[in-house]
C-alpha positions as CSV (number, residue, x, y, z in Angstrom):
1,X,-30.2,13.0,-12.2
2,X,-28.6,15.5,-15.2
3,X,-30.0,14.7,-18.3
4,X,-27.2,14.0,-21.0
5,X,-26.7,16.2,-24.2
6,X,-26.9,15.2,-27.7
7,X,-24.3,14.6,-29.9
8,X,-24.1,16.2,-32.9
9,X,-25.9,13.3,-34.7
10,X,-28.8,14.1,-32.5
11,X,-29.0,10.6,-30.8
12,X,-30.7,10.1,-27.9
13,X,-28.0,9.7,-25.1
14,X,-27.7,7.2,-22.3
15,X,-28.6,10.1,-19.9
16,X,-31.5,11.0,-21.8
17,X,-33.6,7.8,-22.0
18,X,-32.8,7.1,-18.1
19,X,-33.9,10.8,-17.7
20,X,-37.1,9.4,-19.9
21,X,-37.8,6.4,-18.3
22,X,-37.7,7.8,-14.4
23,X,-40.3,10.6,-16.0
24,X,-42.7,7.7,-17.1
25,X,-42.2,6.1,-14.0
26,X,-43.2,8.7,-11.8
27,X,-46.6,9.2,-13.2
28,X,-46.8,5.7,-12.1
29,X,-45.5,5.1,-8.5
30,X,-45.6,6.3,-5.2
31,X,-43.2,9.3,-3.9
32,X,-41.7,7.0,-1.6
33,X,-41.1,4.3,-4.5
34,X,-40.1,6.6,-7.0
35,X,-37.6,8.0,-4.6
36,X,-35.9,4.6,-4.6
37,X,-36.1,4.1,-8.3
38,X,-34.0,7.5,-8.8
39,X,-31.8,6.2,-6.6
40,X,-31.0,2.7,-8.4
41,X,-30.9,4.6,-11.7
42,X,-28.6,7.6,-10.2
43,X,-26.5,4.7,-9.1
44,X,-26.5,2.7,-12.6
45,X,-25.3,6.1,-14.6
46,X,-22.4,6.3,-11.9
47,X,-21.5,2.5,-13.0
48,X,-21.5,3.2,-16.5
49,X,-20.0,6.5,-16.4
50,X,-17.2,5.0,-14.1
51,X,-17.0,0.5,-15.5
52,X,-18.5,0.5,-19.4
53,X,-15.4,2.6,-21.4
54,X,-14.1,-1.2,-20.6
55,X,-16.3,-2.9,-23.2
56,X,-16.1,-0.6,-25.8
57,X,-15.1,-1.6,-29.2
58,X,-11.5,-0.1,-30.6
59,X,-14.0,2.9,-32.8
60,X,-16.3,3.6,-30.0
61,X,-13.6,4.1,-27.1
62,X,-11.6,6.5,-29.7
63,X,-14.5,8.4,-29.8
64,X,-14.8,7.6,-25.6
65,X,-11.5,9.5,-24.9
66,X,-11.8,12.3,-27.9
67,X,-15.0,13.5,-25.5
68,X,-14.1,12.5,-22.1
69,X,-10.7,14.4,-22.3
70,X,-12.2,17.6,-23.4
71,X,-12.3,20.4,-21.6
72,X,-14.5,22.4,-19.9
73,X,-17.7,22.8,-21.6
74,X,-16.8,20.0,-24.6
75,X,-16.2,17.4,-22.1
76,X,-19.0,14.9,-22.1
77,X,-19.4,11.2,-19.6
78,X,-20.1,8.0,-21.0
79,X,-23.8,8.5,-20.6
80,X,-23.8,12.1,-22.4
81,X,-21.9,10.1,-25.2
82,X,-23.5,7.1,-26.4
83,X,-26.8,5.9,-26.8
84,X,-29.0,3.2,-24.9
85,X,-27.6,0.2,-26.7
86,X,-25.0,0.3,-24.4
87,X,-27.2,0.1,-20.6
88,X,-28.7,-3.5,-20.9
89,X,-25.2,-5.4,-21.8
90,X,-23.3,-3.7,-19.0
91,X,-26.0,-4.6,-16.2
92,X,-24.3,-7.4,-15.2
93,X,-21.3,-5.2,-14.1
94,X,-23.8,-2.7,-12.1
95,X,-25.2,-6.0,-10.3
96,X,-22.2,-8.3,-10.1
97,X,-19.6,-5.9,-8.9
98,X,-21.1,-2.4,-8.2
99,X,-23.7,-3.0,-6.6
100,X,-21.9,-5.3,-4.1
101,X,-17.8,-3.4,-4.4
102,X,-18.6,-0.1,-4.4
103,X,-22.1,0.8,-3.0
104,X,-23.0,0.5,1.0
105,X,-26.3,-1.4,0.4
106,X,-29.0,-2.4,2.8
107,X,-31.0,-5.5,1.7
108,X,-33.8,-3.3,0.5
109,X,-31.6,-1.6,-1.6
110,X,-29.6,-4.2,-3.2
111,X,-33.3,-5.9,-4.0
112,X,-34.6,-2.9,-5.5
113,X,-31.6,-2.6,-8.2
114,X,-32.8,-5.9,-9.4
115,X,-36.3,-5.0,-9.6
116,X,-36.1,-1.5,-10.9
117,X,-32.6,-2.8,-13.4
118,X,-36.0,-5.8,-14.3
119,X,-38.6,-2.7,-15.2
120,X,-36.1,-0.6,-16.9
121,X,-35.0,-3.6,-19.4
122,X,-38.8,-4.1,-20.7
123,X,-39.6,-0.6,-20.8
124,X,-36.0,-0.7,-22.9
125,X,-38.0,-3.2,-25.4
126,X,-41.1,-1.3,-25.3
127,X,-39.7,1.7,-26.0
128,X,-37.3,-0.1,-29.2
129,X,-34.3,1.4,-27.8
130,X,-32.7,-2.4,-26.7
131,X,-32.5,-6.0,-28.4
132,X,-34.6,-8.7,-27.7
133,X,-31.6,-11.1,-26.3
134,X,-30.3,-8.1,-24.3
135,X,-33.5,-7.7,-22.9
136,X,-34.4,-11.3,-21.5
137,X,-30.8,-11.4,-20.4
138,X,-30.8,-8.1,-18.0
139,X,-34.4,-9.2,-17.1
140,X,-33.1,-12.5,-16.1
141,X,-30.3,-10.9,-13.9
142,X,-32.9,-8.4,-12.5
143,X,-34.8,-10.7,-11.4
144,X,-32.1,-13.2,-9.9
145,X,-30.6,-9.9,-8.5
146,X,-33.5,-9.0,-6.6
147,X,-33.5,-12.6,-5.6
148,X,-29.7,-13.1,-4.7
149,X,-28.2,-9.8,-4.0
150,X,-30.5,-9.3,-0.2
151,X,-29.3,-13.2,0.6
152,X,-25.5,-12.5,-0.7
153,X,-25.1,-9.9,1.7
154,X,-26.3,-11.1,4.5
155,X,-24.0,-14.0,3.9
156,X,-21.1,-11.6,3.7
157,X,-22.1,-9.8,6.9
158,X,-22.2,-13.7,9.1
159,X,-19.0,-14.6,7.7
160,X,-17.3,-11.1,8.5
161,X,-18.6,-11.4,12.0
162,X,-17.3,-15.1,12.3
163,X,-14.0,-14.8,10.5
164,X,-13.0,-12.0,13.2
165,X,-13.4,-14.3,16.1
166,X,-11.1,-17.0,14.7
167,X,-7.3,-17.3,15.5
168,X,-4.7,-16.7,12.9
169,X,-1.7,-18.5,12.5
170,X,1.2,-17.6,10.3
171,X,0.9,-15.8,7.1
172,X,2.7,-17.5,5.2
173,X,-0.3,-20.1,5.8
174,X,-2.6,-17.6,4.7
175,X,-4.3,-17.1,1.2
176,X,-5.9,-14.3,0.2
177,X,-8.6,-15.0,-3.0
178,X,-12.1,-15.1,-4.6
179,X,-13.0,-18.7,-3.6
180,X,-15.9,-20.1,-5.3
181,X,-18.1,-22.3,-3.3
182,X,-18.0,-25.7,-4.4
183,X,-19.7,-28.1,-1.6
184,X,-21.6,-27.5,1.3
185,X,-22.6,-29.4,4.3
186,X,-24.4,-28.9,7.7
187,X,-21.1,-27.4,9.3
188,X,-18.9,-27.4,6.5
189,X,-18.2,-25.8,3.3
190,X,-15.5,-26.8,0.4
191,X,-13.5,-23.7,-1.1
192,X,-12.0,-23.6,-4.6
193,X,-9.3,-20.6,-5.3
194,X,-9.0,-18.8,-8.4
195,X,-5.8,-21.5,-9.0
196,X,-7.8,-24.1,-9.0
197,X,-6.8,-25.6,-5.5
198,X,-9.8,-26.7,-3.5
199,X,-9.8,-26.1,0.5
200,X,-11.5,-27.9,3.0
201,X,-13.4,-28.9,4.9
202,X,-13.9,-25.7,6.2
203,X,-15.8,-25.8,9.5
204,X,-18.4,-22.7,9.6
205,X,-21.7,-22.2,12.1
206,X,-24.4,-24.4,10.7
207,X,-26.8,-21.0,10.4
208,X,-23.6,-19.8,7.8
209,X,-23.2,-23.2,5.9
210,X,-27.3,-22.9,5.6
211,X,-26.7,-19.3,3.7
212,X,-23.8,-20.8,1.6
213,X,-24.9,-22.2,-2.1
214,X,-22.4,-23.7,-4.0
215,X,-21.4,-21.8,-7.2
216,X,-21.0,-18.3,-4.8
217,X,-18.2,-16.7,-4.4
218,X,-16.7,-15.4,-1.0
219,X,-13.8,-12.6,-1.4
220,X,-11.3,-13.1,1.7
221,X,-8.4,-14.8,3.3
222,X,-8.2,-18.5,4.0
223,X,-5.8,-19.3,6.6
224,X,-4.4,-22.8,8.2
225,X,-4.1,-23.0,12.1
226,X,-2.7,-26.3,12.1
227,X,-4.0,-28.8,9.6
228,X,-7.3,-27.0,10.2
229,X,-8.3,-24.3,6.9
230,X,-10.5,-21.7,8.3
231,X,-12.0,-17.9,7.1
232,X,-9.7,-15.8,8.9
233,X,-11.0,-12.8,6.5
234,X,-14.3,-12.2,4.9
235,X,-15.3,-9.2,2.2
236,X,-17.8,-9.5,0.0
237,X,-19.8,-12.5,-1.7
238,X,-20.3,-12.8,-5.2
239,X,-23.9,-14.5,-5.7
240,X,-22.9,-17.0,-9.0
């Protein structure tokens, strides 16, 4: 990973405490290990340089795009910008989304980027760069992530195998959604759309109703095949 350079106010940048904490780490770990945390770390700088512009404040993103759309030599990435106040209160977009949207992930993986996103938020207090709240919040997310995340996605991967054995009717009788899960049974599970509208029963292989937890979220397409609602489409899930 490229370490970040200073702005003129000689703040440390995003890059360069990332670059700092993978240093203290590797004193620490195993190669193998290590290897892993780079990764998860490599990955988090692509989520902010790509997702945190988003939550910037009306000052802080004039200052984003006066930076970002330099050229050449002047022009400067999220990370080489601001400083490490802003990693711990955009973790929840690298776990929630990234992590699951825009990376292939094996379970290992998607377990390690809770545990190393955990380690990185105390040695964030330790090191004084983060606040306390910000700090028990990512550690709680690590930690759920590392929990969640492995369980989430083999979820996803039963349903997209199940949904493409099952018969479609029309599509106008289709919906296409983020569908919370609100009930589960042995068998069955209850839907909820974004609208509101709840669908179901909806029938699903015991092992997948087992793997479902109510307050997930399953990106896909519901469809009716006669007053029956089924997963005709599954994507990703959204541990809640």
């Amino acid at each position: 990973m490229n370490e970040g350079n200073k702005l003129s106010s000689g703040k440390s940048t995003i890059a360069e405490v990332l670059a700092q904490f993978l240093a203290d780490q590797c004193e620490r770990l195993t190669p193998k290990t290590f290897a892993r945390y780079d990764y998860v770390i490599e990955l988090l700088q692509h989520c902010l340089d790509g997702y945190a512009y988003q939550s910037l404040n009306k000052a802080d993103a004039k200052l984003f795009d006066r930076f970002f759309n330099a050229k050449g030599d002047k022009h400067r990435e999220f990370c080489q910008i601001f400083g490490p106040e802003h990693i711990l209160p955009n973790v929840g977009e690298f776990l929630d989304y990234f992590m699951i949207r825009k990376v292939i992930a094996r379970k290992d993986l998607l377990r390690a980027a809770g545990t190393v996103t955990k380690k990185l938020a105390a040695w964030l207090a330790e090191k004084g760069y983060a606040d306390a709240t910000d700090v028990e919040d990512a550690k709680e997310r690590g930690g759920a992530a590392a929990r969640d995340l492995p369980k989430a996605e083999e979820l996803a991967r039963c349903l997209r195998r199940f949904a493409e054995d099952q018969k479609r009717g029309s599509e106008d009788d289709e919906v296409e959604n983020h569908f919370m899960l609100t009930r589960v049974e042995l068998g069955k599970i209850w839907l909820e759309g974004m609208d509101g509208h709840e669908l179901g029963p909806i029938r699903v292989p015991e092992e997948i109703s087992r793997r479902c937890q109510v307050g997930w979220t399953i990106s896909g397409v519901v469809g009716r095949l006669g007053k029956r609602w089924q997963i005709v489409e599954a994507w990703n899930v959204y541990p809640g």
